[in-house]
C-alpha positions as CSV (number, residue, x, y, z in Angstrom):
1,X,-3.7,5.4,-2.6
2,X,-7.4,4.4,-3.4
3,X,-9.0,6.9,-6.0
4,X,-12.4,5.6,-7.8
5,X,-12.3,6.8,-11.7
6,X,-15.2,6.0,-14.1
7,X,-14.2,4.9,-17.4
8,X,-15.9,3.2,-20.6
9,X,-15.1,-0.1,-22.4
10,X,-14.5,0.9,-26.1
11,X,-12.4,-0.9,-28.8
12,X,-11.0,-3.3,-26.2
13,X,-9.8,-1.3,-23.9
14,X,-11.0,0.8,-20.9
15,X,-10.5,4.5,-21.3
16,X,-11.0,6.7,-18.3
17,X,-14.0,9.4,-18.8
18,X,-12.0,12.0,-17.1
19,X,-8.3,13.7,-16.3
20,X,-6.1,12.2,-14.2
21,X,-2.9,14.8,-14.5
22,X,-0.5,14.8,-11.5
23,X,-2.0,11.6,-9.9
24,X,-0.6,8.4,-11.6
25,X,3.1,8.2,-12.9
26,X,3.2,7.3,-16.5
27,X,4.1,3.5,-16.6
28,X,2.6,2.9,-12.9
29,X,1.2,-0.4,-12.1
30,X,-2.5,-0.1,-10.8
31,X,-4.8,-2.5,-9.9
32,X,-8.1,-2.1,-11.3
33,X,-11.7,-3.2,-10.0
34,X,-14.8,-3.0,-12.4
35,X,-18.3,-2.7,-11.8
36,X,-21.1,-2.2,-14.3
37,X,-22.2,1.4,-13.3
38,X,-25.8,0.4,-13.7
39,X,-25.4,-2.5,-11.0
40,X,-23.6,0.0,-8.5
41,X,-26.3,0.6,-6.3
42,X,-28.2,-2.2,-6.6
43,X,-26.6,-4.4,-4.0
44,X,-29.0,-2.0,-1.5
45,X,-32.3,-3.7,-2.7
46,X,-32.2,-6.4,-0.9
47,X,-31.4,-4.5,2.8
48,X,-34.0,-4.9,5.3
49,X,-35.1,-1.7,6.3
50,X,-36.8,-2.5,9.5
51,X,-33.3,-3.4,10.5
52,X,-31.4,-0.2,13.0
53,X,-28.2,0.9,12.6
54,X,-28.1,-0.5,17.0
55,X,-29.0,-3.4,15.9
56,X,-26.4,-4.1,13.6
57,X,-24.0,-2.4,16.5
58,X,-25.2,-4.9,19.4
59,X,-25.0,-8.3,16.6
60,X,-21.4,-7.0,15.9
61,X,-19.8,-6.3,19.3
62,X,-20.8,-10.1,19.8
63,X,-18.4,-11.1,16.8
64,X,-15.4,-12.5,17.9
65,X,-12.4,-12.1,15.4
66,X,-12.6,-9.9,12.3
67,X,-16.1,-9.7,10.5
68,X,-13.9,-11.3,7.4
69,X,-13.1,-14.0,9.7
70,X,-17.4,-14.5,10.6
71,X,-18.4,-14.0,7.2
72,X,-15.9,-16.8,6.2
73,X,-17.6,-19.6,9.0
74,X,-20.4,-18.5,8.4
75,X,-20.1,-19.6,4.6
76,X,-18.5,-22.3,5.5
77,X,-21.3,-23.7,7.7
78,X,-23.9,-23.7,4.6
C-alpha cells in the first residue's frame, strides 16, 4: 500500500494533519518519506520545456536495461 499523508513536525514528533481511521493497524510498522512541502514542486524548475514528451519516448526506447540501471552508469561515468 502507498498512501501520501501530510503531516507537521511539532514537539519532536511528526503528527499527521488529517484522519487516518480504518487504514493503518494500531502498532503497524510504516516507512516514512519526508519532503519539505515548500520544496515539493520545485524539482520542475529546472525541466526544459522545449523538450517533447516524443522526445523523451524515442531517447528511452534506446535504453537498454532498466532506466535505474542508465541513471546509475550514467553517474558513474562523471
Amino acid at each position: 500500500m502507498r498512501e501520501q499523508i501530510e503531516v507537521i513536525y511539532e514537539n519532536g514528533v511528526l503528527r499527521p494533519l488529517g484522519s487516518f481511521l480504518g487504514q493503518f493497524h494500531e502498532h503497524q510498522h510504516l516507512t516514512v518519506t519526508v519532503e519539505d512541502a515548500h520544496e515539493a514542486d520545485q524539482w520542475l524548475l529546472d525541466a526544459d520545456p522545449t523538450v517533447k514528451l516524443e522526445a523523451v519516448r524515442h531517447a528511452l526506447s534506446k535504453t537498454s536495461g532498466t532506466i535505474a540501471q542508465a541513471v546509475h552508469a550514467e553517474r558513474a561515468e562523471r
